[in-house]
C-alpha positions in Angstrom: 229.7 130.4 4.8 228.5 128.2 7.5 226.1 130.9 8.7 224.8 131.7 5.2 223.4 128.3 4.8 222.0 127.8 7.9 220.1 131.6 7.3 218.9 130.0 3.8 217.8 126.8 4.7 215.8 128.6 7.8 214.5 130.8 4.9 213.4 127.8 3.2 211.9 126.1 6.2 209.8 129.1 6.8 208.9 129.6 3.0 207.6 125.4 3.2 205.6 126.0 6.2 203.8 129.4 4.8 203.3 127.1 1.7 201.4 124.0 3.9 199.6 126.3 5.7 198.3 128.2 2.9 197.2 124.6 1.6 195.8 124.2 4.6 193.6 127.2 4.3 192.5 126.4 1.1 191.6 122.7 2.5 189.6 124.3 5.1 187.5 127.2 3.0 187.0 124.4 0.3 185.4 122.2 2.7 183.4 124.6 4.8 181.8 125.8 1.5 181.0 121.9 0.5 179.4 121.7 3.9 177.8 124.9 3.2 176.3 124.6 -0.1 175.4 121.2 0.3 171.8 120.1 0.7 171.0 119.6 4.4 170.8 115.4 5.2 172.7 114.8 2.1 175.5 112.2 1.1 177.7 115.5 0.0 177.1 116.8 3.6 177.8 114.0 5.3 181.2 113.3 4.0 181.9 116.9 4.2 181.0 116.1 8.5 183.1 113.4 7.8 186.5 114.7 6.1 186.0 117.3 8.9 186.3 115.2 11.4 189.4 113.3 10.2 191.4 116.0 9.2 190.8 118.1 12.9 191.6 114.9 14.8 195.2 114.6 12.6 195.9 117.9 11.7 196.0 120.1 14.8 197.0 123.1 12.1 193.7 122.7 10.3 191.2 123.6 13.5 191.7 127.1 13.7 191.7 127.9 9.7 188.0 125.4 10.0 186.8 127.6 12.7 187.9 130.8 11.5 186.0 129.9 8.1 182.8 129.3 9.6 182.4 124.8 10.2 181.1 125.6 14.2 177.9 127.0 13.0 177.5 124.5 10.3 178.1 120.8 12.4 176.2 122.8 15.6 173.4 122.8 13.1 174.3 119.0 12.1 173.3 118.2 15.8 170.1 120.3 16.1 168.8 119.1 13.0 169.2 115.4 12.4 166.9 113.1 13.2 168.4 110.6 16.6 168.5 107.6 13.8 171.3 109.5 12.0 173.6 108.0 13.8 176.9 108.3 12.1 176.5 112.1 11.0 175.9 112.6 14.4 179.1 111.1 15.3 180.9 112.8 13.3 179.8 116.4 13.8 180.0 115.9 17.5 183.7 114.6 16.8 185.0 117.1 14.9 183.0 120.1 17.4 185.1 117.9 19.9 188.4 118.3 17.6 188.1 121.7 17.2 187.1 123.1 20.6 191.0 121.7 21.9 192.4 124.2 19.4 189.6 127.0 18.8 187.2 126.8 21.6 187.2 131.0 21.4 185.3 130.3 18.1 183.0 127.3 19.0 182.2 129.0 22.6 181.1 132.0 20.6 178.7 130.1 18.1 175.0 131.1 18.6 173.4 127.9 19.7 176.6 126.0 20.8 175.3 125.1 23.7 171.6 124.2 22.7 173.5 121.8 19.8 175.7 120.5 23.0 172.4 119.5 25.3 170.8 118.5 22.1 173.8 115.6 21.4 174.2 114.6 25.3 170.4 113.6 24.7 170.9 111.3 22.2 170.7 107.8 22.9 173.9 106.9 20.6 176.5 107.0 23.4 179.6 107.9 20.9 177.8 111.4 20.1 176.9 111.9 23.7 180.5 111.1 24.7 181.8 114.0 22.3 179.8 116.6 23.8 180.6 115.6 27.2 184.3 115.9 26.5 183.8 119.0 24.1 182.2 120.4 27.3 185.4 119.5 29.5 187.5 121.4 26.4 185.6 123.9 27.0 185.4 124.4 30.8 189.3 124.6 31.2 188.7 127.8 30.2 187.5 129.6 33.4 186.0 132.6 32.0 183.4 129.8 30.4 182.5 128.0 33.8 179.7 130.6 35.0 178.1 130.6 31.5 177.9 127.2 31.0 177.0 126.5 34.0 173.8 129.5 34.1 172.5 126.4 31.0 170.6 124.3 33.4 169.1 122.3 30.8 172.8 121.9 29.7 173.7 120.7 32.9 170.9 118.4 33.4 171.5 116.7 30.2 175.2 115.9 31.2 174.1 114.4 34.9 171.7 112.4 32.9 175.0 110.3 31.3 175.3 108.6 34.4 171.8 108.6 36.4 170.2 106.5 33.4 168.3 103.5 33.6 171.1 101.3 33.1 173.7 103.5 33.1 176.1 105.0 30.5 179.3 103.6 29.1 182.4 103.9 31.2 184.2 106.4 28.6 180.7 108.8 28.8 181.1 108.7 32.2 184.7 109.5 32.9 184.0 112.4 30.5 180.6 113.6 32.3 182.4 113.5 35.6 185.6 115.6 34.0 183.2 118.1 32.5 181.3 118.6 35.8 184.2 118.8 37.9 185.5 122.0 35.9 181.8 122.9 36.3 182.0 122.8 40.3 185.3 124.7 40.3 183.1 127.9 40.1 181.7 128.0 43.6 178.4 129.0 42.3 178.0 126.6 39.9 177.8 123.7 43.3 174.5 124.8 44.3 172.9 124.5 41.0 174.3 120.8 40.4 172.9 120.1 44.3 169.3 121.1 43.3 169.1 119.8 39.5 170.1 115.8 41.7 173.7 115.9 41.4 174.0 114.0 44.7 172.7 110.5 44.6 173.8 109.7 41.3 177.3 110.9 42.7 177.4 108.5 45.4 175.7 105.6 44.0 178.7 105.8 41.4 180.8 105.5 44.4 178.7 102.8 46.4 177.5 100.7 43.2 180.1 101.0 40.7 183.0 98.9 40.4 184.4 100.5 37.2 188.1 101.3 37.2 188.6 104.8 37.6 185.4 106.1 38.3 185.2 106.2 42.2 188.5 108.5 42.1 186.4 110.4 39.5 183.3 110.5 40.9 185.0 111.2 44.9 187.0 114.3 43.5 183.0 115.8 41.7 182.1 115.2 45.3 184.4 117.2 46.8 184.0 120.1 44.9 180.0 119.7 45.1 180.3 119.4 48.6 181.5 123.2 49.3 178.1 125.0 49.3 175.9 125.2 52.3 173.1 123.1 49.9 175.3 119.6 49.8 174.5 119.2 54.0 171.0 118.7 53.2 171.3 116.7 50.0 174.8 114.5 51.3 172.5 113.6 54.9 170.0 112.0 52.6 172.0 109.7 51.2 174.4 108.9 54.0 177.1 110.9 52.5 179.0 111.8 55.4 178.9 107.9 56.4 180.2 107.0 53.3 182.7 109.1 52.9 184.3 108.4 56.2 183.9 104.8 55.2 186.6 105.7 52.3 188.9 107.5 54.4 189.5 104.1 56.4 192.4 102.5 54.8 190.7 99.3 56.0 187.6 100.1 53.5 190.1 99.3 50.8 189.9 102.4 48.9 192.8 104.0 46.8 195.2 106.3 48.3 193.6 109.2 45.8 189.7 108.3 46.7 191.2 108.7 50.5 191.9 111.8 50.0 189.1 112.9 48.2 186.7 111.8 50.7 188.6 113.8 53.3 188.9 116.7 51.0 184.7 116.6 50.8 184.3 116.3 54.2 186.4 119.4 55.0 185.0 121.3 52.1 181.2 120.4 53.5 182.0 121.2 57.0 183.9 124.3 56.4 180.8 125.4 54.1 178.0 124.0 56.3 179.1 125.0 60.0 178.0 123.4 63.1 175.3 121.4 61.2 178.6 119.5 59.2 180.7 119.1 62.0 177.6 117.1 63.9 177.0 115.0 61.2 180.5 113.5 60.8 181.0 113.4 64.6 178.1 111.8 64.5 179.7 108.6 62.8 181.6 106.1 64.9 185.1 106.2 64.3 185.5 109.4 61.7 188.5 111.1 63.4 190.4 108.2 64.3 190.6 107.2 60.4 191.2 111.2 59.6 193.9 111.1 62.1 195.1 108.2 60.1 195.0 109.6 56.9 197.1 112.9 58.7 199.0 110.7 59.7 199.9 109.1 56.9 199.2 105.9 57.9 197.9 102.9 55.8 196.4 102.6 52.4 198.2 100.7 49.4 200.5 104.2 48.7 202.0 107.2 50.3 199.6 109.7 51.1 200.1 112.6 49.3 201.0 116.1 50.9 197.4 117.4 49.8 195.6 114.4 51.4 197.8 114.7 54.9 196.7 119.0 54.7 193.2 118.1 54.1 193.3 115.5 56.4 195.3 117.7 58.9 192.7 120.6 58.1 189.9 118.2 59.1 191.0 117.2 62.1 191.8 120.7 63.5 187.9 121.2 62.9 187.0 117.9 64.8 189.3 118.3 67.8 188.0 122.0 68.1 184.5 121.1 67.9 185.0 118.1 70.3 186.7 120.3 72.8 183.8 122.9 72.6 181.4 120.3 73.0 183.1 118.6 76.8 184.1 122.3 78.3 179.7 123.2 77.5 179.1 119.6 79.4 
């Protein structure tokens, strides 16, 4: 008996959900058709955009069925097409894109023009629509198949170093999101020498050297050390004093969080195990850099415990310097 009801009411469980979800699809064709059918620029567009965007932000359910029914193509066009004063369409259609690349990105990543409506809404000068596209980016690069394809966009790319390498600079939020989407980017190693020669590098740093918003140097320091593993970074890190910088971080006495510590040290062995003897110069080349790496190895100082990845990289780094000093007193 006991069984028999519990089969039922699983039996009506599952009949309920088929029932929402078929709502649900109806809620999504209904409204991708509105969108459609509506006059471009019009009020009946715009809250179409803008029940799109509030149902895909609430409704996790809802993306897929939005996507599968065509709304990518239609709020990609949203952002190509509306003048920069339309601020609040743009919002919204860079929202919802936003809402439904965490649950569809298959279906926005293969919209003709995705990525043209992307670079088109990181240009804006409204941060909030800027902001979405920088994170809908970062949904998009967890996927790795992606990195290489968005990352062959240079224009694309470009736009989203220009969030923080403004006159002025960016909000915090746009900037976080930037530097989340172009870590992803610098995970595929080919992808590091295209953000080195489109200026990656001195905005990079200057975030690092200049900017005292929370978060952002750990942010910023981790871009780094992905950026620096290409040959290209020795060049472009010696002209801004990279190398000195970042063995300023490693110093516990510098002040720096435990994670920025470990960045840095994960940049500098990433730039000299990519750029050879011409690395390994330059940070022997600054007073004090493996006492403070033998520090960080070590464990020692710092407002934390060092993590087990900071010690290896740390470790890792020192190997190199030792090695490189040794070869340098027995050819003396």
């Amino acid at each position: 008996m006991i069984h028999q009801t519990a089969k039922a009411a699983s039996a009506d469980a599952r009949k309920r959900s088929r029932r929402s979800m078929e709502a649900k699809h109806r809620k999504a064709r209904s409204l991708v058709h509105r969108l459609a059918s509506s006059p471009a620029r019009s009020a009946a567009t715009d809250e179409a955009i803008a029940e799109i965007r509030v149902l895909s932000k609430h409704d996790p359910e809802i993306r897929a069925p939005l996507a599968d029914f065509g709304a990518v193509p239609l709020l990609a066009s949203a952002l190509l097409d509306r003048d920069s004063s339309d601020t609040e369409a743009l919002e919204n259609a860079s929202a919802a894109l936003l809402n439904l690349s965490i649950s569809a990105r298959e279906a926005v990543m293969s919209t003709s023009g995705i990525l043209d409506a992307l670079t088109a809404a990181l240009r804006l000068s409204y941060p909030p629509a800027a902001q979405h596209a920088a994170a809908t980016l970062y949904s998009l690069l967890s996927v790795d198949e992606y990195r290489p394809i968005i990352g062959s966009k240079r224009p694309l790319v470009s736009a989203l170093l220009d969030l923080f390498r403004r006159p002025g600079g960016a909000a915090t939020r746009s900037i976080k999101d930037a530097l989340k989407a172009i870590f992803l980017l610098a995970l595929y190693p080919l992808n590091r020498a295209t953000l080195v020669e489109l200026g990656a590098v001195p905005p990079l740093f200057a975030l690092v050297v200049k900017d005292g918003r929370q978060g952002v140097m750990e942010d910023a320091t981790a871009v780094i050390s992905q950026v620096a593993g290409c040959y290209e970074s020795v060049d472009a890190f010696r002209r801004v004093a990279g190398v000195a910088i970042l063995v300023e971080l490693v110093d516990s006495a510098t002040g720096a969080s435990q994670r920025a510590r470990e960045n840095a040290a994960a940049a500098l062995l990433n730039l000299v195990m990519c750029g050879g003897d011409k690395a390994i110069g330059d940070v022997m080349e600054v007073e004090g850099a493996e006492a403070v790496v033998r520090e960080l190895a070590e464990g020692v100082g710092g407002g934390g415990e060092v993590s087990a990845r900071g010690k290896s990289k740390a470790d890792a780094l020192l190997r190199v310097l030792e090695r490189a000093r040794g070869s340098h007193l027995v050819r003396g």
